[in-house]
C-alpha positions as CSV (number, residue, x, y, z in Angstrom):
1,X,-25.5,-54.6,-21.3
2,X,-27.5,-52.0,-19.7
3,X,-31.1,-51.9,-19.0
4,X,-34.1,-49.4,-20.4
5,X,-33.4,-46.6,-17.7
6,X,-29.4,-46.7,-18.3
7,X,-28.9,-48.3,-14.9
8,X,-26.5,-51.4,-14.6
9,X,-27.8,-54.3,-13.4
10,X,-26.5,-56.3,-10.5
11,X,-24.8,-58.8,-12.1
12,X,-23.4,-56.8,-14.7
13,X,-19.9,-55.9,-13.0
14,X,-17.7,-57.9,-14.7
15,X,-19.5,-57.1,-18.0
16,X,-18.8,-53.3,-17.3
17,X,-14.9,-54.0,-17.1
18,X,-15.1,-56.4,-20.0
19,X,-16.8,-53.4,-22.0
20,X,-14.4,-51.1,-20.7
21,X,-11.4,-52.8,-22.0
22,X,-12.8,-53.2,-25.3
23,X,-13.5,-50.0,-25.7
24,X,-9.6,-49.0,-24.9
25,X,-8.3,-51.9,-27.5
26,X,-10.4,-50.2,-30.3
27,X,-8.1,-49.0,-32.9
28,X,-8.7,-45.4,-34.1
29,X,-7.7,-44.6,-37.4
30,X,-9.6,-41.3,-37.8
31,X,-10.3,-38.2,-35.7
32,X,-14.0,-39.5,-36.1
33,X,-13.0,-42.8,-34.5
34,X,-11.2,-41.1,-31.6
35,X,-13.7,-39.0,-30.5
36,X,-16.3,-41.9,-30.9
37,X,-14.2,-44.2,-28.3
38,X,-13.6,-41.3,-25.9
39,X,-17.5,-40.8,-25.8
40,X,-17.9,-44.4,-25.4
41,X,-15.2,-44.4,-22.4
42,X,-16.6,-41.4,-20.9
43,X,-20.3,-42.9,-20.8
44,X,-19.5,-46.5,-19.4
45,X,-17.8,-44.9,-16.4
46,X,-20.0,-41.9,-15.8
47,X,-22.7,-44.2,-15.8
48,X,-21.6,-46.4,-13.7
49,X,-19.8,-44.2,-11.5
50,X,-22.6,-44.5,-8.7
51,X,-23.0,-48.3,-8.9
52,X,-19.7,-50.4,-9.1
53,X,-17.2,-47.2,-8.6
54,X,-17.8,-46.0,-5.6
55,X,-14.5,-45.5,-4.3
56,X,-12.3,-42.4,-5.8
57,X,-9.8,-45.3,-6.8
58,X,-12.3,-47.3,-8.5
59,X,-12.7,-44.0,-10.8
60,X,-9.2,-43.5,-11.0
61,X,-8.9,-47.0,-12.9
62,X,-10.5,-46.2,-15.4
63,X,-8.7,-43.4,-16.0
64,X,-5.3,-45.5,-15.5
65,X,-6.7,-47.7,-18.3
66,X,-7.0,-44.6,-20.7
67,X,-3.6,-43.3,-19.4
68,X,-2.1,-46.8,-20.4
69,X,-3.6,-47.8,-23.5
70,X,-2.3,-47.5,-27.0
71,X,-5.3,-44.9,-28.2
72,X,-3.7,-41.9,-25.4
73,X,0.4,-43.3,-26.2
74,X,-0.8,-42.2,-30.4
75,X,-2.8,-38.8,-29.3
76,X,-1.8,-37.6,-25.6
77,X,-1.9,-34.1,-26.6
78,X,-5.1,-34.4,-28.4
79,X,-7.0,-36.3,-25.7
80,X,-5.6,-34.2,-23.1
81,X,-7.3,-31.1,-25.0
82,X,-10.8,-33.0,-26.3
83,X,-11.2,-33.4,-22.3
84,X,-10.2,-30.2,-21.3
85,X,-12.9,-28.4,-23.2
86,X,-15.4,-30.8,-21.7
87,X,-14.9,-29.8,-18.5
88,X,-15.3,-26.2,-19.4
89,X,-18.5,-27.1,-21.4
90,X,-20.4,-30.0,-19.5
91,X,-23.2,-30.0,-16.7
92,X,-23.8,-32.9,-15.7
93,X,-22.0,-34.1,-12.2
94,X,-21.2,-37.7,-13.2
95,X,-19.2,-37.0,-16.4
96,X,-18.0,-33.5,-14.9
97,X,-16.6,-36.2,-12.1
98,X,-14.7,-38.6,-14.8
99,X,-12.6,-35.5,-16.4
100,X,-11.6,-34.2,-13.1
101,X,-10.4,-37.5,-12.4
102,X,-9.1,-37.9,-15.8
103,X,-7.0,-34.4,-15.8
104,X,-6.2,-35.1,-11.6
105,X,-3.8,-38.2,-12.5
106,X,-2.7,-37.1,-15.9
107,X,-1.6,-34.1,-14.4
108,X,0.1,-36.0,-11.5
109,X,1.8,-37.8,-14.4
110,X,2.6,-34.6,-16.3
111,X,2.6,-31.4,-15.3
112,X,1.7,-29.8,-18.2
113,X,-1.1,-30.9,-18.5
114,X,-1.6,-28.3,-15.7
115,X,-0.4,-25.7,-16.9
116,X,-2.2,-26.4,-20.5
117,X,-5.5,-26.1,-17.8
118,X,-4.3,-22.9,-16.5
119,X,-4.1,-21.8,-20.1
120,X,-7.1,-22.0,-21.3
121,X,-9.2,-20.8,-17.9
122,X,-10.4,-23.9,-16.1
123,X,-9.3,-22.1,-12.6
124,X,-12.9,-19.9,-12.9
125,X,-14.5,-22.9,-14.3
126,X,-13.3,-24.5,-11.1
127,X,-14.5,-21.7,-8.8
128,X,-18.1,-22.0,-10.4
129,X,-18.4,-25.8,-10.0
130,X,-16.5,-26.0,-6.2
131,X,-19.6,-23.4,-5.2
132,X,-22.2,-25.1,-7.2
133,X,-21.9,-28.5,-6.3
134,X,-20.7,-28.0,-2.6
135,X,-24.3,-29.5,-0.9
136,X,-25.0,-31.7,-3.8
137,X,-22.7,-34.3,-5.1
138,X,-19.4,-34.4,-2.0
139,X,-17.7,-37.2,-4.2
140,X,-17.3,-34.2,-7.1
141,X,-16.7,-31.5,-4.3
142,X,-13.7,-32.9,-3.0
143,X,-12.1,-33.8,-6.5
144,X,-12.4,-30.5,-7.7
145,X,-10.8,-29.1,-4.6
146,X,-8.1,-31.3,-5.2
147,X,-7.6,-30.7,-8.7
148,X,-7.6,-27.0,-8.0
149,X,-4.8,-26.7,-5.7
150,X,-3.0,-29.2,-7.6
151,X,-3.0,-26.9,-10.6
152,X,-2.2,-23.5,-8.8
153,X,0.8,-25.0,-6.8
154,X,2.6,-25.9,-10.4
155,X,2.0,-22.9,-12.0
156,X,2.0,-19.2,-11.4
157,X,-2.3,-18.2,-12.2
158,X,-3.5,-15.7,-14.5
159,X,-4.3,-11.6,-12.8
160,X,-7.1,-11.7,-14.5
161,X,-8.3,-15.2,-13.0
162,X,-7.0,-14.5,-9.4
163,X,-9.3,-11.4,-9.8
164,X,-12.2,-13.6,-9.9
165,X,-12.0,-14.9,-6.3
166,X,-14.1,-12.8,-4.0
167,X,-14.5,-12.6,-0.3
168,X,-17.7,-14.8,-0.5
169,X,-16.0,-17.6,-2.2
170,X,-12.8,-17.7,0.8
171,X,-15.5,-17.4,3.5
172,X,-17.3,-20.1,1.8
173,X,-14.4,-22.1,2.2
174,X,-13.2,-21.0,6.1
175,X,-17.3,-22.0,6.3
176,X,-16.5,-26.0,5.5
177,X,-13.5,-26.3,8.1
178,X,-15.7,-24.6,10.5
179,X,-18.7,-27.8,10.0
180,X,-18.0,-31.1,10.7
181,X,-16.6,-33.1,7.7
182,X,-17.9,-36.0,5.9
183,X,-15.7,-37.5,5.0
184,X,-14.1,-39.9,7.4
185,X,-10.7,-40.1,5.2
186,X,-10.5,-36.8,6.1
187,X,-11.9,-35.1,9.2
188,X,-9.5,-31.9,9.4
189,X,-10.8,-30.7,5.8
190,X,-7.5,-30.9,4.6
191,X,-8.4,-30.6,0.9
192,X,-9.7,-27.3,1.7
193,X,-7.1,-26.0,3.7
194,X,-4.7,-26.6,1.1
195,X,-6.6,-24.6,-1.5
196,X,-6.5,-21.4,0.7
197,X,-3.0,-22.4,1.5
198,X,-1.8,-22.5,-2.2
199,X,-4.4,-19.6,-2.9
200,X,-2.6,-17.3,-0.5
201,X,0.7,-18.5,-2.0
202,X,-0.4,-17.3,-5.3
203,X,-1.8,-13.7,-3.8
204,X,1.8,-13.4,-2.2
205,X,3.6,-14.3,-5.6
206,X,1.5,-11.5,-7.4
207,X,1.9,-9.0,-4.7
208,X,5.9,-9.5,-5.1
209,X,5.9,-9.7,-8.4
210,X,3.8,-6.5,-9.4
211,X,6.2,-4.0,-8.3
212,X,8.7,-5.7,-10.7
213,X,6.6,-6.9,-13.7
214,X,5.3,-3.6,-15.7
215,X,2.6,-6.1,-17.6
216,X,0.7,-6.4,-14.0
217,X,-2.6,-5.0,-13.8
218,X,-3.3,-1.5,-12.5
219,X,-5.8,-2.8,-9.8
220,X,-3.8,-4.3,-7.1
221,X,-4.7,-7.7,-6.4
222,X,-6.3,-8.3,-2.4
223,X,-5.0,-11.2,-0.3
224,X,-8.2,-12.3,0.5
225,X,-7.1,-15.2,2.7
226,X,-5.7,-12.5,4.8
227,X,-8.5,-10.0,4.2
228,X,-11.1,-12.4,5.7
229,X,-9.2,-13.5,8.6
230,X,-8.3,-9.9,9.3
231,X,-12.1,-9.1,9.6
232,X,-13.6,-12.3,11.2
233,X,-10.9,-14.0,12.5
234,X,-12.9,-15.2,15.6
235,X,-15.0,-17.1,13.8
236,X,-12.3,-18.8,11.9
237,X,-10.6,-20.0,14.7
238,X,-10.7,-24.2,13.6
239,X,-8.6,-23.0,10.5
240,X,-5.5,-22.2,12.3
241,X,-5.7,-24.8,15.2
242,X,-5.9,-27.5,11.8
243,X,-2.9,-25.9,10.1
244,X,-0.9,-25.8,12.7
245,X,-1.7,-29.5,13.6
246,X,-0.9,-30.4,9.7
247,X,2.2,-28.5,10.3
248,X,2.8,-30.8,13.1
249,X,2.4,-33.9,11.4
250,X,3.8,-32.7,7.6
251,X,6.9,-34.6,6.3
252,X,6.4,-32.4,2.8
253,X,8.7,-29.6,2.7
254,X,6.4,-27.8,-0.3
255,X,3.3,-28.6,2.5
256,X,5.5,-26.5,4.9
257,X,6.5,-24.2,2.7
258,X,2.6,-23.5,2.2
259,X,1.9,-23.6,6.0
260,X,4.9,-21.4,7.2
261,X,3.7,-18.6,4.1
262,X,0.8,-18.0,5.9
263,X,2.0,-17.9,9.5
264,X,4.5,-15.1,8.5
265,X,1.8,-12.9,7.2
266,X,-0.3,-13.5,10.1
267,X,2.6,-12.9,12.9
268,X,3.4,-9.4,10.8
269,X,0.1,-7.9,9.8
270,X,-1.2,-5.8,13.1
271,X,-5.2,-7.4,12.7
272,X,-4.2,-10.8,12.7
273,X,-1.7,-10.9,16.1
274,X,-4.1,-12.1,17.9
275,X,-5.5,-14.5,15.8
276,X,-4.1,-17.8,17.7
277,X,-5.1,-19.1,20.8
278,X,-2.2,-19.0,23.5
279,X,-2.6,-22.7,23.8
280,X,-2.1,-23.3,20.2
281,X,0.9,-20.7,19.6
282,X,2.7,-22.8,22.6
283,X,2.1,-25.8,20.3
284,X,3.2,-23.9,17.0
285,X,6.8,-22.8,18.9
286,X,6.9,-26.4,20.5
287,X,6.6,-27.3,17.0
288,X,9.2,-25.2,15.5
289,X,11.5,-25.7,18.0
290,X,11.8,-29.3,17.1
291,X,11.7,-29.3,13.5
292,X,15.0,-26.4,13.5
293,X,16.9,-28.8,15.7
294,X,15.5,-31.9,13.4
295,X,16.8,-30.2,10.0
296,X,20.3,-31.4,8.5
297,X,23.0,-28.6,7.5
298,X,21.7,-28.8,4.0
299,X,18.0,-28.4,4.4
300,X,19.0,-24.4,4.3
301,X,15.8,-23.2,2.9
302,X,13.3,-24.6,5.4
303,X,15.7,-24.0,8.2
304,X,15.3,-20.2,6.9
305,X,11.9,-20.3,6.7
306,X,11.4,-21.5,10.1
307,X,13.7,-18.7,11.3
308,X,11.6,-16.4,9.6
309,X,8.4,-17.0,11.0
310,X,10.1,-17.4,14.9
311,X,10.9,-14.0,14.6
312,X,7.4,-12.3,14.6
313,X,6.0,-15.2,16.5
314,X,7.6,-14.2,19.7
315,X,7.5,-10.2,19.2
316,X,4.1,-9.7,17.8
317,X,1.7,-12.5,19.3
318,X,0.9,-13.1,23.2
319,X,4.0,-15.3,23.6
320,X,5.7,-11.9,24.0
321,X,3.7,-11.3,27.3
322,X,5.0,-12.6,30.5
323,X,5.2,-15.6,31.6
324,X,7.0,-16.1,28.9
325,X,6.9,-19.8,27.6
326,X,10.7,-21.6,27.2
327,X,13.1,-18.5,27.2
328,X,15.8,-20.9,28.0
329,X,14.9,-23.4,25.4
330,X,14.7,-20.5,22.6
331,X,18.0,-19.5,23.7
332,X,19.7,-22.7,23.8
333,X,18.4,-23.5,20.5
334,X,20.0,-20.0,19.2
335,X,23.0,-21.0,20.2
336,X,23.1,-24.6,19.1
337,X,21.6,-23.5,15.8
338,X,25.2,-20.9,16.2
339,X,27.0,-24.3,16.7
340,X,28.6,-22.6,19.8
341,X,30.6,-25.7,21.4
342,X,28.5,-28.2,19.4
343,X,30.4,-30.7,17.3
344,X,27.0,-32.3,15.5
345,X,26.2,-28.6,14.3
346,X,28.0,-27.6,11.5
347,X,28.6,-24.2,11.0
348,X,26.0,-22.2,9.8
349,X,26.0,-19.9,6.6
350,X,25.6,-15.9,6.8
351,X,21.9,-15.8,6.2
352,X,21.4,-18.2,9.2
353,X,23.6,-16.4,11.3
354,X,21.6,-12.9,9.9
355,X,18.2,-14.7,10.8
356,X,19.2,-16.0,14.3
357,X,20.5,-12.2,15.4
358,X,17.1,-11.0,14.3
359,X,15.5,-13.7,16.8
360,X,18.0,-13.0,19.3
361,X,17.6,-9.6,19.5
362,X,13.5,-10.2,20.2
363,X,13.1,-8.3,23.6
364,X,12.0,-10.5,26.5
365,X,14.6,-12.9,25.5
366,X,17.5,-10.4,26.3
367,X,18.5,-10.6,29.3
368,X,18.7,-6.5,30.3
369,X,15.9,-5.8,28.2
370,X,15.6,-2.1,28.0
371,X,13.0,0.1,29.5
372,X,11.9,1.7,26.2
373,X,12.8,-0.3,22.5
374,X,12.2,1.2,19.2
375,X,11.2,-2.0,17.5
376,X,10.0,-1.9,13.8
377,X,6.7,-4.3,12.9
378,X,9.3,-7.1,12.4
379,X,11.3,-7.3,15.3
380,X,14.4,-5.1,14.3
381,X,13.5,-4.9,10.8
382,X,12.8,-1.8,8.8
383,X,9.8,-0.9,6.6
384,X,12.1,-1.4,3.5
385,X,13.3,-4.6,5.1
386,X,10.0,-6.3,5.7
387,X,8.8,-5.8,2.1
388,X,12.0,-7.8,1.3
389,X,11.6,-10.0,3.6
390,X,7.7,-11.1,2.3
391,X,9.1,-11.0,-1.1
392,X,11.8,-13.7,-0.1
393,X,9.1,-16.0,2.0
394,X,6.9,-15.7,-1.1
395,X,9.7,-17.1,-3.5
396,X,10.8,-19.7,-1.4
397,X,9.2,-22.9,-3.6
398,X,10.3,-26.8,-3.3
399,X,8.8,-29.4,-5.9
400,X,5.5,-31.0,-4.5
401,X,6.6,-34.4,-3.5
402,X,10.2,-33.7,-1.6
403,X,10.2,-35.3,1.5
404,X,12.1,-33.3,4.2
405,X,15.2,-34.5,5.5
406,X,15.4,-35.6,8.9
407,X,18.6,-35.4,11.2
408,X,17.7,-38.2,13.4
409,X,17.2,-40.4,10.1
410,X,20.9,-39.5,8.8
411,X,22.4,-40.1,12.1
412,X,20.6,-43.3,12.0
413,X,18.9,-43.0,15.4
414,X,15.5,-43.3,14.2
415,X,14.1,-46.2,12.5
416,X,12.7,-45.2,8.8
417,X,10.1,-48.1,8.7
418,X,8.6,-48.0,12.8
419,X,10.0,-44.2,13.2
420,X,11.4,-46.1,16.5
421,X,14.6,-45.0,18.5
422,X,17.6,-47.5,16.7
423,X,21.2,-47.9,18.6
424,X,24.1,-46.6,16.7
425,X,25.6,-48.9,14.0
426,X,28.5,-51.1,15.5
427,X,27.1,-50.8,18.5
428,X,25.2,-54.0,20.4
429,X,22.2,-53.3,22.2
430,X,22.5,-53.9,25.6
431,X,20.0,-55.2,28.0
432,X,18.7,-52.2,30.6
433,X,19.5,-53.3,34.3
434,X,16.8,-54.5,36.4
435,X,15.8,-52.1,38.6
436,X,16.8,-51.7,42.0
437,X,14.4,-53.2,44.9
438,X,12.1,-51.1,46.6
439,X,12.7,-50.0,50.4
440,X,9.5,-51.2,51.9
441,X,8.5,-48.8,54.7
442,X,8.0,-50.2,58.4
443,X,4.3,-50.2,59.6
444,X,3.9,-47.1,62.2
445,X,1.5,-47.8,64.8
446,X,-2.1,-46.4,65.3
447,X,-2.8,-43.7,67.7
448,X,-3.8,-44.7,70.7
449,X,-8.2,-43.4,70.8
450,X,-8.2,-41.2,73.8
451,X,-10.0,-42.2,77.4
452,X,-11.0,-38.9,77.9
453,X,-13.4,-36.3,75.9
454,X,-12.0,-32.4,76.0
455,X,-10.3,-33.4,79.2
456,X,-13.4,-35.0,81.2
457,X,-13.4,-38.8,81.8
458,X,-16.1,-40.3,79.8
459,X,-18.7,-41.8,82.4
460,X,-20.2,-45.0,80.8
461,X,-23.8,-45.4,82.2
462,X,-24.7,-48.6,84.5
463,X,-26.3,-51.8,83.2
464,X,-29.2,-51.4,86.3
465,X,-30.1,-47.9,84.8
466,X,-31.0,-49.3,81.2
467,X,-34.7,-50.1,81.1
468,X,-35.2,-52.6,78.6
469,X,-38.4,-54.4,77.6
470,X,-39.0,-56.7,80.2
471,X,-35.8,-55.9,82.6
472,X,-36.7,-53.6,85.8
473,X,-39.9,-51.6,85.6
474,X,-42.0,-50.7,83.1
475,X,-42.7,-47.1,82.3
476,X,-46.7,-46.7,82.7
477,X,-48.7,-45.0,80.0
478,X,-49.6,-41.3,79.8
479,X,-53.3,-40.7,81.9
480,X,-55.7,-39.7,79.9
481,X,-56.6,-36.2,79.5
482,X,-59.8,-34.5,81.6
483,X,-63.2,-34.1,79.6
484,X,-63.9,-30.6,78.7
485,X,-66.1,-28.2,80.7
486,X,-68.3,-28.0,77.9
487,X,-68.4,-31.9,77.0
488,X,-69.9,-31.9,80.9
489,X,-72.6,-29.5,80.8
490,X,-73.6,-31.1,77.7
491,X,-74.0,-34.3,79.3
492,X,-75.6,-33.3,82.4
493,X,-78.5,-31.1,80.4
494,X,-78.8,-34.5,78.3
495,X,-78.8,-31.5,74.9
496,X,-76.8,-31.6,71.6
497,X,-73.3,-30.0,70.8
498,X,-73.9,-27.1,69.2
499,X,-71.5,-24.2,68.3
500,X,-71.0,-20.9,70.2
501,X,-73.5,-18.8,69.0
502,X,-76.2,-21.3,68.6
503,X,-76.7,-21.3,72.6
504,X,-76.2,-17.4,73.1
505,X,-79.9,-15.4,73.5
506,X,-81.0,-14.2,70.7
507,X,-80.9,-10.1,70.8
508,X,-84.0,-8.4,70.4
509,X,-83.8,-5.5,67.5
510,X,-86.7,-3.5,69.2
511,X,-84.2,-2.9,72.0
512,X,-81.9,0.1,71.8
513,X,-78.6,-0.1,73.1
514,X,-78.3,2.7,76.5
């Protein structure tokens, strides 16, 4: 079925899924047999991978068709692990590219087949293949960027593996979302942004839970999603207009989650204030503003969140600088969130209420702000507070998948298929009124052009005194010039024009000058 080199020949598609699907219906009665249809699976598609599967869902079939047939049903554990190992062991891109996808979607399917990953170490395996193949094979790039943050968002990593990210690898990474992207699926580099996302999610988790846990290491483990943003934040600048735009457009509430992690230990850490544009914090609180006012009563986690990251965001970052942008929004949406006089706001719990004082008492948006305020580095928050506070933020976690809620969707006022406005149920839809007829406006005159130019009468000259060619008289030409005086000496001596100093005597040198 294949030729002499390996390749696969034109017309040998079908064949190839015909192969395939043998090679799944083989029964395996022995270990032997097993491992001798897995190698058969693994070459087909690996070879093949770069002729007739050149899609990621093309790959991803043939990795359904493992996931569904009767040889992973009888030995999901032991296929799971026979691949596994692979991936720590193999080389080569193509096959390195069918496990990824293999452990991608049985992961999806089962998360612990994650956490089994996590177990036995592929997280550094991952680091050295994301770095190695980055400018050589961008189909196995991007998988293993997926399959990374996909495994570190289920479960909590190792110390000893989130040790082995340096500052060269995150740079490397802030580096991609700097260049343009190639893929067109995905221009924002959204599967990179989502690894530093979950890897500073996992630096936060560790930080919280070393003080608590006496089997932590002795080193203290460096945020160094933080770190590098702290030092060379300018040049990083495309990383936090993205996430804010993903932010924008997320309907995830674990994708939030991630987002909103981060912002709060930008808007609180001193180097990192100014990180944001002015433009794109104006966005970030037009952002937030909506989403708070968006959440139902029971979406009490993300509604806290939200509240915690508003907080620094207006006390820390150049929105607290005059002019300041939507006071009376910010307040208005304090006291709704209160439900002060609002019947579609229910009443909020305490730790809304706590989080909403904390925004309120921010100092531009008091009304007799004091000359001199004693503000702590999270708005009225103490030292002791704001360790508590990251601690909470970093433990704030939502199964991958959860869509959030929406308020307009409950109340029915937005349409869940078009996202459209929808009238209220019971209630016809009426057709709008013409509009009324437009008051045409009467013509106003010209100005009358003036007779007169600054004040004198403006004297038109007489037909008579135009000369035109052939009416009245003819102007006569110039006269010609007289001849030179020299021009008539010349012709009167009948000699030849010569210069100056030809016709002057010649001096003689035996002559002294008296």
């Amino acid at each position: 079925m294949t030729d002499s080199d390996g390749s696969w020949p034109a017309e040998s598609q079908q064949l190839f899924w015909d192969a395939l699907n043998k090679v799944l219906s083989s029964t395996c009665a022995t270990p032997e047999q097993l491992d001798e249809t897995l190698r058969s699976w693994l070459n087909l598609v690996s070879k093949a991978r770069d002729d007739y599967l050149e899609s990621e869902d093309d790959v991803a079939r043939c990795s359904e068709m493992l996931l569904e047939s009767q040889i992973f049903r009888n030995n999901s554990n032991y296929v799971r692990t026979q691949i596994i190992y692979s991936l720590l062991q193999e080389d080569e891109f193509a096959q390195l590219h069918v496990y990824a996808n293999f452990l991608l979607l049985a992961g999806r399917t089962e998360e612990d087949t994650f956490r089994a990953m996590i177990h036995e170490g592929c997280f550094v395996r991952l680091l050295e293949l994301i770095k190695s193949c980055g400018g050589r094979d961008g189909r196995l790039h991007r998988l293993l960027l997926q399959l990374m943050y996909e495994m570190s968002r289920i479960e909590r990593l190792r110390p000893e593996d989130l040790l082995q990210v340096d500052d060269n690898f995150v740079m490397y990474l802030f580096q991609l979302i700097e260049a343009l992207s190639d893929d067109v699926n995905d221009p924002y580099h959204y599967a990179v942004i989502r690894v530093l996302l979950v890897l500073n999610e996992q630096y936060m988790v560790a930080s919280t839970s070393a003080a608590v846990d006496p089997n932590s290491p002795t080193v203290p483990v460096t945020n160094r999603v933080v770190k590098v943003l702290s030092v060379h934040g300018p040049s990083f600048r495309t990383f936090g207009e993205n996430i804010i735009l993903l932010l924008n457009r997320e309907t995830e509430t674990s994708q939030q989650l991630l987002i909103l992690k981060l912002l709060y230990l930008l808007f609180t850490t001193a180097a990192t204030y100014e990180y944001f544009y002015l433009n794109d914090l104006r966005v970030l609180l037009d952002v937030i503003i909506r989403n708070l006012l968006d959440l139902p009563s029971e979406a009490n986690i993300l509604r806290h969140t939200y509240l915690r990251v508003l907080a620094p965001l207006l006390s820390h970052t150049q929105l607290s600088h005059p002019p300041h942008y939507k006071r009376d929004q910010i307040l208005s949406l304090l006291e709704i969130l209160r439900g002060t006089g609002n019947a579609h706001f229910t009443p909020p719990e305490p730790t809304t209420l706590r989080l909403l004082e904390r925004v309120a008492k921010t100092p531009w948006l008091v009304a007799d702000e004091p000359s001199s305020t004693n503000l702590s580095p999270v708005g009225s928050l103490t030292h002791s507070q704001t360790g508590s506070s990251v601690s909470v933020v970093a433990n704030v976690l939502e199964k991958p998948g959860v869509q959030t809620p929406s308020r307009k969707l409950g109340l029915g006022l937005v349409s869940k298929d078009t996202g459209l406005p929808t009238p209220a149920e019971g209630s016809p839809s009426r057709p709008k009124p013409p509009p009324p007829p437009r008051a045409l406006r009467p013509k106003t005159s010209l100005p009358e052009v003036p007779k007169h130019r600054h004040g004198s009468p403006i004297v038109h000259p007489s037909v008579t005194d135009v000369h035109v060619n052939g009416n009245g008289q003819k102007k006569p030409p110039p006269k010609i010039p007289p001849p030179r005086r020299k021009a008539k000496v010349l012709a009167a001596t009948g000699g030849d024009a010569r210069t100056m100093s030809e016709s002057l005597p010649t001096p003689d040198p035996t002559t002294s000058v008296s």
